[in-house]
N, C-alpha and C positions, 0 to 999 in steps of 0.2 A: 673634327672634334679636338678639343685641346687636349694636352696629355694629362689635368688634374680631370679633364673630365674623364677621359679614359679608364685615368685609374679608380676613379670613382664609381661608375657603370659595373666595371670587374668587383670591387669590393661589395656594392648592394647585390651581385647575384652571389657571391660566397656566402655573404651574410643571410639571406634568404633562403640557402641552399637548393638554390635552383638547377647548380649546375651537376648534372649527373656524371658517366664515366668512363675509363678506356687507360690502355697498358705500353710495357715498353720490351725490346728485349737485344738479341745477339752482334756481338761484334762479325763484321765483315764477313760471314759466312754464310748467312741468310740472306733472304728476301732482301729486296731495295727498302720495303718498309721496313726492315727487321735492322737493314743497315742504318738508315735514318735514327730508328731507335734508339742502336748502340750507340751512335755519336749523340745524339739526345744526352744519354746515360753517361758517355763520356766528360759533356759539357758539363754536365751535372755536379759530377761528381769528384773533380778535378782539384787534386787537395793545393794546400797553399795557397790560397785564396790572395790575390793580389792585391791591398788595400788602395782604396781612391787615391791621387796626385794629391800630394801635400800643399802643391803650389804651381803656377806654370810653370815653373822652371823644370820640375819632372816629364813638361809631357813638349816641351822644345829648350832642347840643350843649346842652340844656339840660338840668338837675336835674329828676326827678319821678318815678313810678312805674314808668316804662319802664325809667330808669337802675337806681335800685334794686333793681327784681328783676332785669338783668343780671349785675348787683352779686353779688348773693343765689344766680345760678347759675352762677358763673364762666364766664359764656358766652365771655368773648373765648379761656380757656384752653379751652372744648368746639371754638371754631375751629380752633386753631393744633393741636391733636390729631385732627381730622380731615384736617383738610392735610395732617398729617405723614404721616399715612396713606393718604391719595389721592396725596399725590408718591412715598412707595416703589411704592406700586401703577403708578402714570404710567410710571415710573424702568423697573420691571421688563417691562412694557406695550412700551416701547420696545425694551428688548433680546433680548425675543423675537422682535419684529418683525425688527430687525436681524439676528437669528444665522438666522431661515428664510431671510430675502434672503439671506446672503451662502450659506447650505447649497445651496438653490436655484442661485445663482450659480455656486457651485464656486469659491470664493475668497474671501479677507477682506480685499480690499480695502476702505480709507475710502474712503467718496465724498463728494464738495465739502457737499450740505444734509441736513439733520437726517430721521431714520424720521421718515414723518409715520403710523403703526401709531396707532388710537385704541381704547378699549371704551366704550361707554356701557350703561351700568345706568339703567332706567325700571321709576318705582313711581308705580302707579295705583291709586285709590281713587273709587268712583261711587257715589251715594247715587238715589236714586229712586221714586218713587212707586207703579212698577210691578214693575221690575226689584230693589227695595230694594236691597242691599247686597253689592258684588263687590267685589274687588281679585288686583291681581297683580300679578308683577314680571317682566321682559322685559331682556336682553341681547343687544345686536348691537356690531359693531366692524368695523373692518378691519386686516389689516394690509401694510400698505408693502412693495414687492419694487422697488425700484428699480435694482438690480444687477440682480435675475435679468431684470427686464423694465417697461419703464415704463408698460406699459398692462395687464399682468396684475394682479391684485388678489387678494388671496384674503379673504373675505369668508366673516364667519358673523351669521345673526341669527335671534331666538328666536319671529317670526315675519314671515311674509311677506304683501305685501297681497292676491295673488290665489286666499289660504285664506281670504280675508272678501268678508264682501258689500259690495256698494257701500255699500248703506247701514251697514256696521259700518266701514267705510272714512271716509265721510261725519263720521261722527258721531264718531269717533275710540273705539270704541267696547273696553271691553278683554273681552279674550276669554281662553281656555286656548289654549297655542302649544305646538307642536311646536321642536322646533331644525332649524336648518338650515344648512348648510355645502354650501364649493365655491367654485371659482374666475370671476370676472368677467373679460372682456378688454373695453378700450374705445378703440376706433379714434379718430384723430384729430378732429375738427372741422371740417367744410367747408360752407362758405357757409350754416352756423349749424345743420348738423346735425350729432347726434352718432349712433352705433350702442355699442350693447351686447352682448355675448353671454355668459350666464352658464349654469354648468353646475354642478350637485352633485346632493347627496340630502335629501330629508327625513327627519327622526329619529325619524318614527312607525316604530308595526315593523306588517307588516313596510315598508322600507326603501323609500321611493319617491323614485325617482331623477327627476330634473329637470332642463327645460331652456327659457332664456327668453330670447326677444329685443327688445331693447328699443329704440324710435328715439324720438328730441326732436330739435324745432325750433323755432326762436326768432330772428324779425324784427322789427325795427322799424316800423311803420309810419307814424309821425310822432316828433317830437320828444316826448310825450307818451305814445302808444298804443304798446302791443308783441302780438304774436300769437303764439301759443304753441300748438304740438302735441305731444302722448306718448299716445305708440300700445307698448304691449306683448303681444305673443302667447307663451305658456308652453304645454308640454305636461307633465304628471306621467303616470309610466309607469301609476299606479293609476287615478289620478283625470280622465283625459282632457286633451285641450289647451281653452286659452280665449281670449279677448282683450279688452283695456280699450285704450277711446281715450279722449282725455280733449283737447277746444280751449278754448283759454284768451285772455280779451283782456284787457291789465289798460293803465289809464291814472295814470301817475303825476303828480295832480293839482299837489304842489308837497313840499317835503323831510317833511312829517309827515304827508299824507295818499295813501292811491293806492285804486281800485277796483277789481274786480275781477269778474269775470263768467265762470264755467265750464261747459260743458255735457260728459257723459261718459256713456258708452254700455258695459256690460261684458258679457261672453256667456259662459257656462260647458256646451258642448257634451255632455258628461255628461248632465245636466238637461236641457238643451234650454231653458234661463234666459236673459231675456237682462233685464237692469235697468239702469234709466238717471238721470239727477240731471241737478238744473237748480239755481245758487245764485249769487247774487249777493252779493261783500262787500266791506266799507269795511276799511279796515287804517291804523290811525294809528300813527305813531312817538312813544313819550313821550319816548323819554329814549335813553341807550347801553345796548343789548342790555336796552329794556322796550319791547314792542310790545302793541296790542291790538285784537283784529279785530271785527266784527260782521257775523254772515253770516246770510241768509233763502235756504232752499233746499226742494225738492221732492223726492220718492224715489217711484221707480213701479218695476213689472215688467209682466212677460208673463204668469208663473203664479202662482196658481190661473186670476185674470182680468186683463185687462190694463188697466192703467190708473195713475191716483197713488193710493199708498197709505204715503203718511207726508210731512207736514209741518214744519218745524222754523225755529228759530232759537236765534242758539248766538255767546256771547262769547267769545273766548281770550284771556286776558291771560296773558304770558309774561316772563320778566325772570329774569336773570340773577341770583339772591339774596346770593351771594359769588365774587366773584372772575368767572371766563369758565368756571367749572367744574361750579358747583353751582345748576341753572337749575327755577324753578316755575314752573307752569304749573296755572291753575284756570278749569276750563271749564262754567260754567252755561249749561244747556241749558232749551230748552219745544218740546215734542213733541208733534204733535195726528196721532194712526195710528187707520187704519181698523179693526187688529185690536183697539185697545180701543173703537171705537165713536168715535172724535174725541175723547172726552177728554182738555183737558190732562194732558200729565204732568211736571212741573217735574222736572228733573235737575243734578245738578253732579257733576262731576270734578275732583280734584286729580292734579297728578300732577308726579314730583320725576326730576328727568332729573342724576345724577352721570359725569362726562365723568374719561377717565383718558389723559393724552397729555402731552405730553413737546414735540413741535414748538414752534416761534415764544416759546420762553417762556425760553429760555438769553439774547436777546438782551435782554428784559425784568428778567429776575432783576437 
């Protein structure tokens, strides 16, 4: 599909309001999803906003083949046309969000700060040894009700982590998704807990409605160390309830470096499954909105037999490639599983994360 058709397809389902809902949440102390989030929220929200290249000469300082073929593919005019189109999309993104809050609300009243309503669109592309060659593309957002209520949410995303396994959690692994839509409510914050409660359906047919509770907790324990808990328990009316915990210790060695150490436990009552992950990782800062991890972790269960049955290590390097909008991420993997006999299996992922919002960017313009 082309990219005006793309963006075309995304604007008639906002426009139609088809698209339902789903949420974000905590820096490094949570869940992998909860981490995703945060950096979600990071990317997001990331002020100073870096205006597009003036001209080639900002984006090759020196003369040579790089500039030339820029040259040769008017790439700063490919920019400044997907912008313009990622900002009407943002633009329209936002006033949808706005006119649910204020229908919701029962009024149109202005209120003092900006919808902060976002969508993110994720394409993912994996090559491998065993698995060879998958791809897909994945949509989640929220949007903003801050007249109708400051802790409702309504939230959609195209899937959810505890339709995967730990290990496809783990490994970031892409999968076929269902949608999903429904409302979040999130209670204040006290003495560094939060609560969740989220309620909708899934978009398989037929139609499994769902319901999830979600607690994080995050203390300090020294100037360095912090200690991190996310416990979620869901039920789906089809597919049974479950629960992932997940404890986390991360020590923030000094501004470019931190560790990181998780252990998490998931049970899926249905199966009678219960599988659990042991990983250890280093997380360097390069740069503004360029980070890159290096994690060694373990993967076991219960059934067939119980024990560890998958080995791994796995780079993420992630960076923002234009502006706080348009963010890559390539993730090469090596995988040593009991079901192909230990065999390595060398693995990589791409994957291109386009961000559509409107907040914190009027004060930047």
């Amino acid at each position: 599909m082309s990219q005006k058709g793309l963006f075309n397809v995304v604007s008639m389902c906002l426009g139609l309001g088809i698209l339902p809902a789903w949420s974000v949440a905590q820096e490094q102390v949570a869940q992998e999803e909860e981490a995703q989030e945060a950096a979600s929220a990071d990317t997001i929200r990331a002020g100073n906003t870096v205006r597009p290249p003036a001209s080639l000469d900002d984006l090759t300082e020196e003369p040579g083949p790089l500039r030339s073929t820029l040259e040769f593919l008017q790439f700063d005019r490919t920019l400044r046309w997907l912008e313009d189109q990622r900002d009407d999309m943002s633009h329209n993104v936002s006033v949808v969000g706005s006119n649910f809050d204020g229908w919701l609300a029962g009024d149109d009243e202005e209120i003092s700060r900006q919808n902060e309503s976002y969508v993110r669109l994720r394409f993912n592309q994996r090559i491998g040894r065993h698995d060879a060659y998958f791809s897909n593309a994945r949509i989640g957002g929220r949007l903003d009700l801050p007249r109708a209520s400051e802790r409702w949410k309504l939230i959609f995303e195209s899937e959810t982590a505890e339709q995967n396994s730990l290990r496809d959690q783990r490994l970031s692994n892409i999968n076929t998704s269902s949608f999903t839509g429904g409302f979040s409510y999130q209670t204040a914050e006290r003495n560094g807990w939060r609560f969740n409660h989220d309620i909708g359906v899934s978009g398989d047919l037929p139609l499994d409605v769902f319901y999830r509770f979600r607690t994080r907790y995050g203390v300090s324990l020294s100037d360095n160390w912090t200690f991190g808990l996310s416990n979620r328990v869901f039920y789906y009316h089809h597919d049974g309830w479950g629960q992932d915990t997940r404890l986390s210790l991360l020590n923030r060695i000094n501004d470019q470096w931190s560790f990181r150490v998780d252990s998490e436990v998931n049970y899926e009552h249905q199966d009678r499954l219960t599988e659990f992950g042991q990983s250890v990782a280093w997380q360097q800062r390069l740069g503004e909105r360029e980070t890159m991890s290096y994690e060694l972790g373990l993967l076991g269960q219960n059934r067939p037999e119980s024990g560890v049955d998958s080995y791994y290590a796995q780079m993420i390097y992630r960076k923002a490639i234009y502006e706080d909008w348009l963010v890559l991420e390539v993730v090469p993997q090596l995988l040593f599983e009991n079901r192909y006999n230990w065999e390595p299996d060398p693995r990589v992922q791409l994957n291109f994360e386009v961000y559509f919002f409107e907040f914190g960017q009027q004060e930047t313009d």
